[in-house]
Every structure is written in C-alpha cells, then in structure tokens.
Backbone bond lengths (Angstrom), bond angles and torsions (degrees), N, CA, C in turn:
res aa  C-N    CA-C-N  psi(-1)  N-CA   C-N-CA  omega(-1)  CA-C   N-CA-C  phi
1 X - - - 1.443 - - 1.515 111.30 -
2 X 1.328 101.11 -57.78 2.259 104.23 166.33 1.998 102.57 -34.34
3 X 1.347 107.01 -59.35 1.280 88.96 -164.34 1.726 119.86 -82.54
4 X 1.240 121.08 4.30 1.644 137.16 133.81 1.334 120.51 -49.23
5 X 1.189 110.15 -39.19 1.557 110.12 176.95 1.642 118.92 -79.46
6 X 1.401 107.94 -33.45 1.295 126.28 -179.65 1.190 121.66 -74.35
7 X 1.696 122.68 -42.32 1.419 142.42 153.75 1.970 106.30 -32.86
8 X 1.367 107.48 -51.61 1.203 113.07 -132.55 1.756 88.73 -98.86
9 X 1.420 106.07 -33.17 1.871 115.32 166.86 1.245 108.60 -51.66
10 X 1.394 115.41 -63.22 1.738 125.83 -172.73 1.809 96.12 -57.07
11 X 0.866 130.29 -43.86 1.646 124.67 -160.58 1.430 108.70 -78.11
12 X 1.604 116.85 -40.51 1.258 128.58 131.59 1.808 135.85 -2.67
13 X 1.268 84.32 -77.68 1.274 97.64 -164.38 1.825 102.62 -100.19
14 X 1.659 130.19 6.92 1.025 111.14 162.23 1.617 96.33 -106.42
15 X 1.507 130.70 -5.41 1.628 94.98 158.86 1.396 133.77 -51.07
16 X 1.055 139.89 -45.31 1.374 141.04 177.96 1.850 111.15 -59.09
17 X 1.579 109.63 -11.63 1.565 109.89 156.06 1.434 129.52 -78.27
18 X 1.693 93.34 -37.41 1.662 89.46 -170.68 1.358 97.91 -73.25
19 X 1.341 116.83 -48.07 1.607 121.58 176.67 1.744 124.68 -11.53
20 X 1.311 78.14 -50.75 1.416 113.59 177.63 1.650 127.40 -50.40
21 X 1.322 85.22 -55.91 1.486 120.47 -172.91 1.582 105.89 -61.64
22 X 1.920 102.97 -76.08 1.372 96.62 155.93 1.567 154.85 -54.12
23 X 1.107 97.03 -32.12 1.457 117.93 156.48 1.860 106.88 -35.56
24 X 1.159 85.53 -89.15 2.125 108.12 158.61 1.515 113.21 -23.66
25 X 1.069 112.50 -48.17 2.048 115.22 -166.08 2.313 82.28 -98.94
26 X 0.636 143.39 -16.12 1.493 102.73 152.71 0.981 139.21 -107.39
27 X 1.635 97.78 -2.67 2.046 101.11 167.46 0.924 102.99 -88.66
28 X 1.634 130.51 1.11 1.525 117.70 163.01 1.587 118.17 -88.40
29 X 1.525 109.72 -16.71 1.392 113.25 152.26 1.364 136.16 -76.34
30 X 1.561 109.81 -32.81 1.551 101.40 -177.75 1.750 81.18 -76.91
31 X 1.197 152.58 -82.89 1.618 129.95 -143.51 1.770 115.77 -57.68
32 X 1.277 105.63 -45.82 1.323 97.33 -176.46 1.758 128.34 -126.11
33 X 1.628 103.81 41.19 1.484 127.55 -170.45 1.450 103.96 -73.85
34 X 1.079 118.67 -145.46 1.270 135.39 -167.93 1.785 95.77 -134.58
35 X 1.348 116.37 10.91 1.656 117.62 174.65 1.094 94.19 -153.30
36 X 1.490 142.85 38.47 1.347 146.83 -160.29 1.738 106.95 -97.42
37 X 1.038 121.93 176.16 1.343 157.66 -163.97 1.377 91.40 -86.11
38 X 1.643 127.19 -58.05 1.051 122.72 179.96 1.599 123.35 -73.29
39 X 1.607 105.52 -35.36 1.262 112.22 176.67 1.824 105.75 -60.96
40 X 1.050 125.48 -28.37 1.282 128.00 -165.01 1.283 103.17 -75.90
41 X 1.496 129.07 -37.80 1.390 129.73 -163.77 1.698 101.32 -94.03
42 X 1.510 116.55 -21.22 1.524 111.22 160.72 1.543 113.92 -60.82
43 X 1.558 115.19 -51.73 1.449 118.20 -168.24 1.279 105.83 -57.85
44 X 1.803 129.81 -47.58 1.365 124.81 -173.69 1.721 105.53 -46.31
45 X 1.617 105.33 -61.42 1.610 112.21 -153.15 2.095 85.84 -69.69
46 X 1.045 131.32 -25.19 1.529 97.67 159.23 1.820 129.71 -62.36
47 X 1.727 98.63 -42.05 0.876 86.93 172.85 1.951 159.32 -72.56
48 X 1.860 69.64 -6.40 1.751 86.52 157.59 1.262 133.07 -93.33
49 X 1.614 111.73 -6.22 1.128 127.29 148.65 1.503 141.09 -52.38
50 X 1.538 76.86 -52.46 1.746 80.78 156.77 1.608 141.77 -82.00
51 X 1.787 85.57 -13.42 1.428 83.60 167.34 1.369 127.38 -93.87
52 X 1.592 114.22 6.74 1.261 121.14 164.52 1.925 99.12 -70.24
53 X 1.083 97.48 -56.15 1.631 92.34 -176.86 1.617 129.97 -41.11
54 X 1.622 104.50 -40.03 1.279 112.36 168.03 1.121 136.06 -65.03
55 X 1.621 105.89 -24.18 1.713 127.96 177.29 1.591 103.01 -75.78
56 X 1.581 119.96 -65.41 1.227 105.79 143.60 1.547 133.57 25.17
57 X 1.759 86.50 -111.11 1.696 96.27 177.93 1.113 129.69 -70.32
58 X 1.810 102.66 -7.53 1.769 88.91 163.84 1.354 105.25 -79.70
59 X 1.190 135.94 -7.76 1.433 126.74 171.66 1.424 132.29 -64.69
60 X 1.331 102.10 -22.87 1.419 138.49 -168.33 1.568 93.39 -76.75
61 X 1.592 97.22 -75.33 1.367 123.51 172.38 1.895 124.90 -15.50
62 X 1.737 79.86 -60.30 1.629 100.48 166.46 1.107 110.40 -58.81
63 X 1.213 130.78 -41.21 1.745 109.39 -152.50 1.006 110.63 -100.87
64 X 1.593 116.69 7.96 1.407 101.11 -141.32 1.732 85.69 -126.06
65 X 1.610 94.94 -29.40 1.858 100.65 157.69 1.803 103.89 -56.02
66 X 1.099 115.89 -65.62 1.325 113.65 -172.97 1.493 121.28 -46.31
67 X 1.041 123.56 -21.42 1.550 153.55 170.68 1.558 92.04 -53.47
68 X 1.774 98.31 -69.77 1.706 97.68 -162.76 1.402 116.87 -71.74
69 X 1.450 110.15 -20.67 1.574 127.79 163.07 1.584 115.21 -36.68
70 X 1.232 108.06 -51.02 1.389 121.36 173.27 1.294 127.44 -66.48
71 X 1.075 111.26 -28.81 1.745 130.00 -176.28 1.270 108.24 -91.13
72 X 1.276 126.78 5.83 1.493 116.86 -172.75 1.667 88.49 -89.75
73 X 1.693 101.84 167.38 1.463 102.18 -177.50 1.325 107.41 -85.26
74 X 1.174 128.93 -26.07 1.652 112.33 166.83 1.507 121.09 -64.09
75 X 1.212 140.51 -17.18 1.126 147.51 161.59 1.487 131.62 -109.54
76 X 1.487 115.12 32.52 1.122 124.73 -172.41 1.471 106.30 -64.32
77 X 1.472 109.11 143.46 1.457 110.66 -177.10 1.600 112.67 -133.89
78 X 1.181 125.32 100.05 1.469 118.89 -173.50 1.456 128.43 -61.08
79 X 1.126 105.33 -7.67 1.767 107.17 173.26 1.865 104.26 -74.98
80 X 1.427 116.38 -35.15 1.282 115.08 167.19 1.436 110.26 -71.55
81 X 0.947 125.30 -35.80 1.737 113.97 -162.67 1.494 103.94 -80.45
82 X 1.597 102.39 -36.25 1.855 101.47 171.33 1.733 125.62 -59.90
83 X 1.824 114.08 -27.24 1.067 124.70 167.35 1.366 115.85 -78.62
84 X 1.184 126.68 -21.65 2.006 119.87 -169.37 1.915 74.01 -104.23
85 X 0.861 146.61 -6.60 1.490 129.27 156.25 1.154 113.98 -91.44
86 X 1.213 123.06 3.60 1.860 110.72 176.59 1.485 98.29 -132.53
87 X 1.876 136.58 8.64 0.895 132.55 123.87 1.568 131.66 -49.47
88 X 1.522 82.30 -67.87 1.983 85.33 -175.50 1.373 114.08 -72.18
89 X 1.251 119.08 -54.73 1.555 132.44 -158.59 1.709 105.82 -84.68
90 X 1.070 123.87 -42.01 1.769 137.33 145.89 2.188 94.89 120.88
91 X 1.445 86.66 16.81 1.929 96.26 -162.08 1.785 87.27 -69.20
92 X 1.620 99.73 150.67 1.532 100.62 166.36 1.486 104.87 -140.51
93 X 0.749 115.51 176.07 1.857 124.12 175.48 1.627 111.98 -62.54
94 X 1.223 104.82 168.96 1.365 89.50 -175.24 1.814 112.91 -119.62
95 X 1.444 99.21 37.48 1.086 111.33 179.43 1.690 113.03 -155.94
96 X 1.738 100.81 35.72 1.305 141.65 -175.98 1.538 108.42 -102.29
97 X 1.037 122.99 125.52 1.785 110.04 167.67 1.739 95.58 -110.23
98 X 1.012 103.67 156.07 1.685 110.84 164.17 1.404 108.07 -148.96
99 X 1.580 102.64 128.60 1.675 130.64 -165.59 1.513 98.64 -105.48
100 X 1.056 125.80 130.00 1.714 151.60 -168.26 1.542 100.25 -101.24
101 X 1.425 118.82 101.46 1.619 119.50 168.80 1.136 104.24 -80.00
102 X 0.983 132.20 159.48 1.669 150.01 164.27 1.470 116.27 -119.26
103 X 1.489 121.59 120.95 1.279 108.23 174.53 1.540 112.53 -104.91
C-alpha cells in the first residue's frame, strides 16, 4: 500500500513538470521556431528589401527601354548617338572643347 501511495505522489507531483516542459517547448517555438514571430519580422524586412531591388530595376528597365526607343531608325536622334559615341568610343565633334577637372 506505501508503495501505491508513492507511485501515485511522484505521478502527482511530476504533472506540474511536464506541464511545464510543454508549456516551455511551444513558446519556444512560436518566438523562435522556424514559423516564429521572429522569423516573420526577418522575412518582412527582406521582403522590403527586395522590393526596393525590384523598383530599382524597373528603373533601370525604364530608361534603358527608353534608350532603345531612341535608337530605333524611325526615331533616330543624334544628340544620343553623339553621346554613346563619346562614352564608348571617347570621339567628340570637332567643334567640341573638353576641359579636364582635377580633384
């Protein structure tokens, strides 16, 4: 009968551990799981990160269509073709001066 009583104390008295325990193992998942509270507030601040990036290259995107806009042969425009030739090729007019800053 003692060891009925003893069985039944211990079983007793470790519910309020496991309780514990589990209790413990999912507030350690909802804050810092792999679907957490924290994970969630990392994924946002990437994802505005990346949507800076995308805004970005549509900017890129834009100008750079508008670029080719210009280059078509129905809309050829010589103020562009004289600049992507004195970018790449370094050619200038010959009634161009160019002054050299030094910093």
């Amino acid at each position: 009968m003692y060891k009925h009583w003893i069985r039944k104390n211990i079983i007793v008295n470790l519910m309020p551990f496991f309780s514990f325990v589990i209790f413990s193992f999912f507030v350690f998942h909802i804050f810092f799981g792999e679907r957490s509270l924290w994970k969630i507030f990392e994924l946002n601040q990437e994802i505005i990160i990346v949507q800076q990036k995308l805004n970005n290259l549509f900017e890129i995107k834009k100008t750079t269509s508008s670029e080719i806009k210009l280059l078509r042969d129905n809309n050829l425009d010589p103020d562009i073709i004289s600049e992507i030739s004195h970018k790449l090729l370094g050619l200038i007019h010959s009634d161009q001066i160019i002054i050299e800053i030094t910093k």
